[in-house]
N, C-alpha and C positions, 0 to 999 in steps of 0.2 A: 297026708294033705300037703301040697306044691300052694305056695302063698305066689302069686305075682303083682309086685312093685313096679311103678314105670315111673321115671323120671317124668314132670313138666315141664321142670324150668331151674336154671341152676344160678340166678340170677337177674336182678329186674330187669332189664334189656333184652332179655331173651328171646329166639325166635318163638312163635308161638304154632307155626303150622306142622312143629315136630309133637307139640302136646296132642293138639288135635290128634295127628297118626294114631298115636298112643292110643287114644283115648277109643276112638274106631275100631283099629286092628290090632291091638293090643291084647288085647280079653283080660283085661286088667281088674285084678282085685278090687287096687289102690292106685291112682297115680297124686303124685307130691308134687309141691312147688318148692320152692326155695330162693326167694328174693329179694333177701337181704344184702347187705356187706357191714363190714364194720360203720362205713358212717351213713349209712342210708338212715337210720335213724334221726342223727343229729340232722340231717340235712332235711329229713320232714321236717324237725321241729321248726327250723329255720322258716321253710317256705309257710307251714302254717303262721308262724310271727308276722312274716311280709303278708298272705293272705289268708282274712280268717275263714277265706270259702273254700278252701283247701280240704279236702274232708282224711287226711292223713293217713289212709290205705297207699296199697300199691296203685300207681296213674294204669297201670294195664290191667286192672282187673278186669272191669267188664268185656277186654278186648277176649281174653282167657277164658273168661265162663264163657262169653256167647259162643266161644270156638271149641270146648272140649262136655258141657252139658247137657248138651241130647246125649250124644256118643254112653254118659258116663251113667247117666237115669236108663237108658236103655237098656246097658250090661248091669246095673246093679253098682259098678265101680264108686267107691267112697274116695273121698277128695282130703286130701292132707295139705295144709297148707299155711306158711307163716306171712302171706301177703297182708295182716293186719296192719304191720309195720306200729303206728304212735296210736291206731285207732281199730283194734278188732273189733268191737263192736260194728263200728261204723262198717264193716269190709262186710262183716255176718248178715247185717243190714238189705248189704247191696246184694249181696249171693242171695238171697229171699228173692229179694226182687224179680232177678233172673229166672229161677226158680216157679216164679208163678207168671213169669212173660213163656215157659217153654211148658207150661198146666201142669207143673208137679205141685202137687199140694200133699200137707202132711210131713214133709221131707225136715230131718231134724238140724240145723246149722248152729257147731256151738264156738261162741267163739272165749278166748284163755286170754286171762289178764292178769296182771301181777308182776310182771318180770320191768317195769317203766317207775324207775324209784327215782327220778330227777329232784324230785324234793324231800328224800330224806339219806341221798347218796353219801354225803358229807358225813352223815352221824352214823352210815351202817359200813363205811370202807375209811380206812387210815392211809395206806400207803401207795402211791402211785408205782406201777409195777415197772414205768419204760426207766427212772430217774430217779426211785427211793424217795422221792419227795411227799410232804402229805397230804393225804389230796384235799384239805383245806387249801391247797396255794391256788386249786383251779374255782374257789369260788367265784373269782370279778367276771369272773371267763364262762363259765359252765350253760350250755346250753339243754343238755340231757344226760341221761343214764341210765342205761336199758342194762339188764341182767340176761344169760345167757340163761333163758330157760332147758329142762333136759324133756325125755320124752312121758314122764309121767302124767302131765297133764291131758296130752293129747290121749294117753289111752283109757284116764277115767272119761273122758269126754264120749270116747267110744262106746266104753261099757254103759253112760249115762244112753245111749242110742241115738248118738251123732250118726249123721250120712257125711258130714262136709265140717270140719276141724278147720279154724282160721285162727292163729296166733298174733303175738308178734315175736321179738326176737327168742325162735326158740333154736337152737345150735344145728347146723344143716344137716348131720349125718341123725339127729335124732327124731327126724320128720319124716326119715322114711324107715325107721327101726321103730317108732309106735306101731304103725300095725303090726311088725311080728309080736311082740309084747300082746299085745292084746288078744291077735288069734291063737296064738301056741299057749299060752297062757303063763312067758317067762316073769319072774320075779324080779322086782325095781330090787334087789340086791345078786343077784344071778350073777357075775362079773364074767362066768364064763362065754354064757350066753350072750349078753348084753355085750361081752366084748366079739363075739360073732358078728351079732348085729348090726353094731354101729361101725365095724369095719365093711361091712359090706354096704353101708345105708352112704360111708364117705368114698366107696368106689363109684355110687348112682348120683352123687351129690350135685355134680360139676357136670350134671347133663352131658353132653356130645362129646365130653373130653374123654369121657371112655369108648366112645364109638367111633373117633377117629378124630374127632375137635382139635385144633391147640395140637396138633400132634404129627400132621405132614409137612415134609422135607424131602421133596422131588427130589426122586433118583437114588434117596436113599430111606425114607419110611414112605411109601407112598401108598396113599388111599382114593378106594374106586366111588365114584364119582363124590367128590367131596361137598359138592354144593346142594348134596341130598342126605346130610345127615340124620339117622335118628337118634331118637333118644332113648338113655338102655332099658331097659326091665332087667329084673332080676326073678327069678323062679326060686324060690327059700322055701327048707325043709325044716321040720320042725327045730333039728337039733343045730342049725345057725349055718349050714351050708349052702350053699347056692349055684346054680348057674347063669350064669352073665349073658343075655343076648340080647336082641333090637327084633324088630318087625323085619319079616323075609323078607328080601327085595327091594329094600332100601339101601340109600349108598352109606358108607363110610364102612368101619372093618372094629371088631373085637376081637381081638388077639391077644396072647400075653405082653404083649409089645405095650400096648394102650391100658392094659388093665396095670401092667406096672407101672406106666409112669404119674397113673391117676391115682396108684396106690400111696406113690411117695409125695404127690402133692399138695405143698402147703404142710407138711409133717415135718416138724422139727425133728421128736427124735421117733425113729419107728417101733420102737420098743415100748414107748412111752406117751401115746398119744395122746390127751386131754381131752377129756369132752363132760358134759353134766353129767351124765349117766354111768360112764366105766371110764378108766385107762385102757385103751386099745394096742394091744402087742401086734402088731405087724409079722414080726421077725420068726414068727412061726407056721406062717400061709403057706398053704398048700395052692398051686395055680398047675390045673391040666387043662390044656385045647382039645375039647373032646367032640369036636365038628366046628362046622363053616359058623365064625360068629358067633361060639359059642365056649364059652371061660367056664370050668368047673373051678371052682374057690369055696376051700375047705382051711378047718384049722387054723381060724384065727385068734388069737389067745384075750383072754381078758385079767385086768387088776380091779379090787374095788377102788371104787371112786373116792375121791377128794372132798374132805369136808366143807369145801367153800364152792364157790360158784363165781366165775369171772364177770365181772362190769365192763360195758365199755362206756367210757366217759368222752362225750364230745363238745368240744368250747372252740371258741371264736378265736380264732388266731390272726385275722388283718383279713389281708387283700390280696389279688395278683393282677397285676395289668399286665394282658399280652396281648403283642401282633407280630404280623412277618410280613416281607417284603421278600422280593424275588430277582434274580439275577440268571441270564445264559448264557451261551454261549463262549468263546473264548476268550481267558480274560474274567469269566464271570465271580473267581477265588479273590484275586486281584481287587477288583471292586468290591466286593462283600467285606474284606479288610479297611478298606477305608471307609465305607458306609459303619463299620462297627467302631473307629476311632471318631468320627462326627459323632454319632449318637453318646458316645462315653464320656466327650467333651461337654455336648447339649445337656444331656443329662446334670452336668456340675452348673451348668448356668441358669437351669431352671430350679438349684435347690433339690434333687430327687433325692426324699431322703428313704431308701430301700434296706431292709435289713436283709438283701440280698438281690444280685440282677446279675441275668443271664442274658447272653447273645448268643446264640447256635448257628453253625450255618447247618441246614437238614440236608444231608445226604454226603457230610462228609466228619464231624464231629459231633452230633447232637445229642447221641447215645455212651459214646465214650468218654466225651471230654476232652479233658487234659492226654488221656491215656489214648489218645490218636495216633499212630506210627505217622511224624514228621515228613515221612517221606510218601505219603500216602497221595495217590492218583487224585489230580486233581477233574472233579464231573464238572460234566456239561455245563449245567443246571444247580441253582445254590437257593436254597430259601434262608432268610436270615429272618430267625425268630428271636424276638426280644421277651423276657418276660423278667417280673419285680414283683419281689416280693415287703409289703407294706403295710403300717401300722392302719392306714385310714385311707377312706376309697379315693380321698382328694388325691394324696400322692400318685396310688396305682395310677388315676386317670391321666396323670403325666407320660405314661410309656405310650400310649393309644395319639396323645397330640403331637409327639416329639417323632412318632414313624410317619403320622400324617405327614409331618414337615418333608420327609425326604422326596414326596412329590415332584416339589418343584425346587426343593431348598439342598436337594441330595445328591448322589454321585449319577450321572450318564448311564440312561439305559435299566434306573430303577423300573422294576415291574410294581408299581402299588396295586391294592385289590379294594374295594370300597366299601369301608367299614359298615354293614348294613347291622353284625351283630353289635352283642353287650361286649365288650373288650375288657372288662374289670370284675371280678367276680369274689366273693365271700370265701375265706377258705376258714374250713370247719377239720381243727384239729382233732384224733382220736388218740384218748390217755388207756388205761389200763388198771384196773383195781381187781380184789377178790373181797367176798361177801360169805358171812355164816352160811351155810345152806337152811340152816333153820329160820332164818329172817328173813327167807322168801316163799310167802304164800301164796300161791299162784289160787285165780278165780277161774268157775266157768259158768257161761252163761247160754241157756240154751232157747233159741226160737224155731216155730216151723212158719214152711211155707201154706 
């Protein structure tokens, strides 16, 4: 038996016309989503606080189902997916809906809760992982606390006779390692297996980034037509091996080239990967190119897992007020220096009290810094971004008034742009804990269309 996995989406922002492919020409099993990040969570809980009509899934759901659900009812294809985000229910809900807008009826949608302990994080974690502190210090602050669920839940949901699995945070490589668990019928303590799995489920994770995404460098990695990327499948044998490919005739490129670098990314140590389900050993992959587009990946090692389970803690950390102004032509370095000694003076006269502020010019310092080679070619062309960082939105909103100023109150030849957006925005810090594994009991709940 050959299992195929297709990636959706390796990310909320995600294009959506590569899942569709997928979903079509794919002849896909399963295709998965994955659109989380570390603070997407805290930053639902956020927008729910400001609106309670918020309904706390992913905003592109319905853009997703209505573009990959015929395709998926037609082939049979079951749908994996963590777009619950603060509210699987409510995402389970919508995918119904969908469901009986395209006459599938009968169809089972379960959706997995448990992993969202915002109100008992304090009494089930002690120590904050970035700073040893305890995470009592993040009470005044604390906005959420989502638990990194692994792939167990999703595969009793399966065995219960889900079509369509919605979570929320469950760990990216373990959303596309449930269905192998389920069809092969590997054991939640298997580490070998399970360390197969999830190393091949964090090669599909990051969608396009193994198909040529995040990956070309004219003239010297280059990829055919890169504006047609797909998104990968994986073809998986019972005993955790796989081959790596995309839909024929689409652009971008599978190579060892792209499956290495998708291997080692985001991987602190490759020996010792961390995920709910295994430690994933890298350091013993097998990678042969054995046709166009097409990665054989074998022998990847597993350890058992960890007896705790990571938290991500998100709280309220202030504010940032940013804008930019523009400069060209010759001379345009020249003036960008003394528009950033105005604004550093202005700044002290209006009180800006910032627990940090930046002036960038873009396109010559903005990325490096300090560590800019002095002697460096001064461009054409200079954007000077200011941004400040702030205990309270009043302060931030000082950086947004004080660039207005350079309008008319600024150096010769300012380029201003007109504030139509929000120029101050909420910034929502992400802390770090671990948790018993035994003190998380993950739900499921199942409805049909």
């Amino acid at each position: 038996m050959t299992l195929r996995i297709g990636a959706g989406s390796a990310w909320w922002g995600d294009r959506i016309s590569p899942a569709a492919l997928n979903a079509e020409k794919g002849d896909l099993d399963y295709l998965c989503f994955e659109t989380m990040a570390e603070a997407t969570v805290s930053a639902a809980q956020v927008r729910k606080r400001r609106d309670p009509s918020f309904p706390g899934y992913d905003t592109w759901l319905d853009d997703r189902m209505r573009a990959v659900l015929p395709a998926c009812l037609k082939r049979g294809t079951k749908i994996v997916t963590n777009q619950g985000w603060i509210n699987p229910d409510g995402a389970a809900q919508r995918i119904v809906h969908w469901l009986r807008e395209f006459g599938a009826r009968g169809v089972k949608v379960a959706s997995i809760n448990g992993g969202l302990i915002t109100d008992r994080v304090l009494e089930l974690t002690d120590t904050i992982l970035e700073n040893g502190q305890p995470t009592s210090t993040l009470a005044p602050s604390l906005v959420s606390a989502e638990v990194y669920l692994g792939a167990e839940p999703i595969v009793e949901a399966l065995r219960q006779g889900a079509h369509i699995v919605v979570s929320g945070r469950v760990a990216d490589p373990s959303i596309f390692m449930a269905p192998m668990m389920y069809e092969f019928g590997w054991d939640a303590l298997d580490h070998v297996r399970l360390g197969r799995g999830n190393g091949l489920g964090h090669l599909i994770e990051c969608g396009a980034q193994v198909t040529g995404g995040y990956f070309a460098d004219p003239g010297f990695k280059d990829v055919p037509r890169p504006w047609d990327l797909a998104f990968p499948i994986l073809e998986v044998e019972a005993d955790g091996s796989a081959v790596l490919t995309k839909v024929e005739g689409t652009g971008g490129i599978v190579n060892l080239m792209t499956v290495k670098e998708q291997m080692f990314y985001e991987v602190h140590d490759p020996a010792n990967y961390l995920t709910p389900d295994v430690v994933v050993d890298f350091t013993t992959a097998h990678l042969e190119q054995i046709g166009p587009d097409r990665v054989r990946v074998s022998n990847i090692s597993g350890k058992p897992r960890t007896p705790t389970l990571k938290v991500s803690i998100g709280c309220t950390e202030g504010y940032i007020g940013e804008d930019m102004f523009f400069y060209a032509g010759p001379g345009a370095l020249r003036r960008a220096k003394l528009a950033r000694q105005i604004l550093e003076e202005r700044f002290k006269l209006v009180g800006l009290d910032a627990e940090e502020l930046r002036i960038d010019f873009l396109g010559l310092n903005a990325i490096h810094g300090a560590m800019t080679p002095p002697d460096a070619a001064e461009p054409y062309e200079i954007a000077v971004r200011v941004a400040a960082r702030t205990t309270t939105r009043e302060e931030a909103n000082k950086v947004g008034r004080e660039v207005d100023g350079m309008a008319v109150s600024g150096v010769g030849m300012t380029g201003k742009r007109v504030p139509h957006q929000d120029r101050t925005r909420e910034i929502i810090g992400v802390w770090s804990s671990l948790v018993a594994r035994d003190r998380i009991v993950p739900s499921i709940t199942m409805i049909e269309s």
